[in-house]
N, C-alpha and C positions, 0 to 999 in steps of 0.2 A: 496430089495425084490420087491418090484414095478415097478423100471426099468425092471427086467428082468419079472416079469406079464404083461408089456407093450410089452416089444420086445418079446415074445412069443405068445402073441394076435396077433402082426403086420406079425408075420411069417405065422403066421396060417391063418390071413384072407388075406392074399397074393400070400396062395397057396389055397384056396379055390375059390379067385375069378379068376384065372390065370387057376385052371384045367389042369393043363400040368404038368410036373415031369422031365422036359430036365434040366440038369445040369443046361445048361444055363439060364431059366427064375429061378430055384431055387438059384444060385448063386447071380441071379439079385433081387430075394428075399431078399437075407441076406445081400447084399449091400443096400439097401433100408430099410431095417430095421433098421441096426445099424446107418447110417444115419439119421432118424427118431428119432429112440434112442438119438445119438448125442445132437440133435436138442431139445429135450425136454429137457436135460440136463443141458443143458447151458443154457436156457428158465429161469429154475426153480434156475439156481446161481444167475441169473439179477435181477431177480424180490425176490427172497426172500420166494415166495409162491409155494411150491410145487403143479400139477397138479395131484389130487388125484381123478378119474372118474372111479369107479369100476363097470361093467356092472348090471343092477341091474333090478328085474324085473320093476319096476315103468321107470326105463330109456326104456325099451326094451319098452315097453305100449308105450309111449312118443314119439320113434321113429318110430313105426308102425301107429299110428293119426298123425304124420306129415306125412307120405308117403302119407296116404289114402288123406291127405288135397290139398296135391302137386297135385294128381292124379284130385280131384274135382278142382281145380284149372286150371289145364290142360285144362279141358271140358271145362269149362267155357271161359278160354281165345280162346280156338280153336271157339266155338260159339261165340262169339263175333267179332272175324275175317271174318268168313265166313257169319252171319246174319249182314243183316245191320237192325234190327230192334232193337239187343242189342248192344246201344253203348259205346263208347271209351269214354269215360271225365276223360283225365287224374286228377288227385288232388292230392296237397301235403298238409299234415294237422301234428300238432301235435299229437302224441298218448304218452299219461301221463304213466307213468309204474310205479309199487311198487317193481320189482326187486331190489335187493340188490347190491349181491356180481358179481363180474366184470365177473366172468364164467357164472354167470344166464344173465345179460345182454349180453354177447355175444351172447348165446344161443339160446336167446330171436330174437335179431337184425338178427342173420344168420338165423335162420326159419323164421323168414317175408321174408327174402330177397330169402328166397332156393323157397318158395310159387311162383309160377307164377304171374304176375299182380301186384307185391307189394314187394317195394325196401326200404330199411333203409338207409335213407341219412346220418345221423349225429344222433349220441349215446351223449345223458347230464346225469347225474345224474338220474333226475325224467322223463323224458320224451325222448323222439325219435322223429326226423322228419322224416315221412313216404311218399311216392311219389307211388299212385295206381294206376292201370288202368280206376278205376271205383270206384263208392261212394259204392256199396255194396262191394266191396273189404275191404275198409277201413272200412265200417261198423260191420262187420267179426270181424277183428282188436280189433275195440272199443269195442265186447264186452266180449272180454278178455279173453275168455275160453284159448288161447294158453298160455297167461300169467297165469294162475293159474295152467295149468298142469309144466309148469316148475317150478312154485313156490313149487307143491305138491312134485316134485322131492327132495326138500333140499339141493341143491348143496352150 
């Protein structure tokens, strides 16, 4: 039952973000999907752990305060290109984490890294090494509001 809530999600936002109804991109839809499909399936033989992410409103939340961070993120790195009075000091620093489970630290890792200014080198256990454009970058980071909205999630 899940696979196919998966591959009928992947249909649907495939033909939402495509806008078009030609056989062709529909059929390149459903080639894409079950490929997709495929791929989580055989994911989920290897590893033993089912990927179980049911859209939820705490996710939806989650994913709209990342957008808006990406977006403030954006500004900020475009002024600091363009000003030279805000500058560049790149810095790589550790950021200590209380994520858990291997879905929250990805989650965790690829939202720093989707954030403009701020890349996730290397994923440990308890911490991350992080690489910013700027000390108030990292300082953001440090003080961990993105980590406790993925936490609040419960994945």
């Amino acid at each position: 039952m899940h696979r196919l809530f998966v591959a009928a999600l992947l249909l649907v936002f495939w033909v939402l973000l495509s806008g078009h109804f030609t056989t062709l991109l529909l059929t390149l839809g459903v080639i894409s999907m079950l490929l997709v499909s495929w791929f989580l399936w055989r994911m989920d033989r290897v590893d033993g752990e089912p990927s179980r992410l049911y859209p939820s409103i705490g996710l939806v939340g989650y994913l709209l305060w990342l957008f808006w961070c990406v977006v403030k993120a954006n500004v900020d790195l475009a002024r600091r290109i363009w000003q030279s009075s805000l500058p560049v000091q790149p810095i790589w620093s550790r950021l200590d984490t209380k994520v858990q489970t291997p879905f929250e630290k990805t989650l965790y890792a690829n939202s720093i890294t989707l954030t403009p200014g701020t890349l996730t080198t290397d994923v440990h256990d308890d911490h991350f090494m992080v690489h910013a454009l700027s000390q108030e970058g990292l300082d953001e980071l440090c003080e961990g509001e993105m980590e406790r909205r993925i936490r609040r999630l419960g994945i």
